[in-house]
C-alpha positions, 0 to 999 in steps of 0.5 A: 805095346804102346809108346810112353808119352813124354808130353804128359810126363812132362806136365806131371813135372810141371805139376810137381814143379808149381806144387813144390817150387816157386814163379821166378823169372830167367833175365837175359838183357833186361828182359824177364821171362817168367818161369817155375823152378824148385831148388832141391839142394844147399851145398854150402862149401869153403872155398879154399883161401878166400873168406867168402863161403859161398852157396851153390844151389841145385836147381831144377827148372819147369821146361812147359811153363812160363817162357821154357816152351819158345826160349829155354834157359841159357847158360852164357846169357841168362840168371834167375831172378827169385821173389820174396815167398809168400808171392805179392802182387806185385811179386818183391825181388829176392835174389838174383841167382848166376848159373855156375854149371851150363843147364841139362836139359833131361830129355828123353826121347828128345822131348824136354822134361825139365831143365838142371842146373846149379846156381850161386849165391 
């Protein structure tokens, strides 16, 4: 029996990931790396006592694109920065995205697939 390759299914997922999300950006001290994510969920929710309702958003990022390779995301340093869709050249800042959960690399056999986390709004 031959052993699964999870290089390639890591590429599947950056296929899926280009097909179905958007170039965004990690920003960690003023420097931008490029990256590919896809928001799968909006879970708006009141939080109790306080007028703001704010957004959390499921996120999933590509862990063989842009800079994921070399610097995977970090949850103390890093936010992701989105860009208006369609994409401009040059691309126009959205939002800009802070992590409420540290990432989760989904990794089996030790080799990252993608990158889960949530972010706020």
């Amino acid at each position: 029996m031959s052993a699964f390759d999870y290089i390639k299914f890591r590429g599947t997922a950056d296929k899926l990931i280009q097909k179905f999300g958007m170039k965004a950006s990690l920003v960690r001290g003023g420097v931008y790396r490029d990256c590919w994510l896809v928001i799968t969920e909006f879970m708006p929710k009141d939080a109790e006592s306080a007028l703001a309702n704010p957004t959390d958003r499921q996120v999933f990022i590509s862990a063989g694109l842009g800079a994921m390779p070399t610097l995977p995301p970090d949850f103390s340093l890093d936010q992701i920065v989105t860009y208006k869709q369609p994409a401009a050249n040059p691309p126009v800042q959205d939002e800009v995205l802070p992590f409420t959960m540290p990432i989760k690399p989904i990794k089996p056999a030790g080799i990252a697939v993608a990158y889960q986390t949530a972010v706020r709004r």
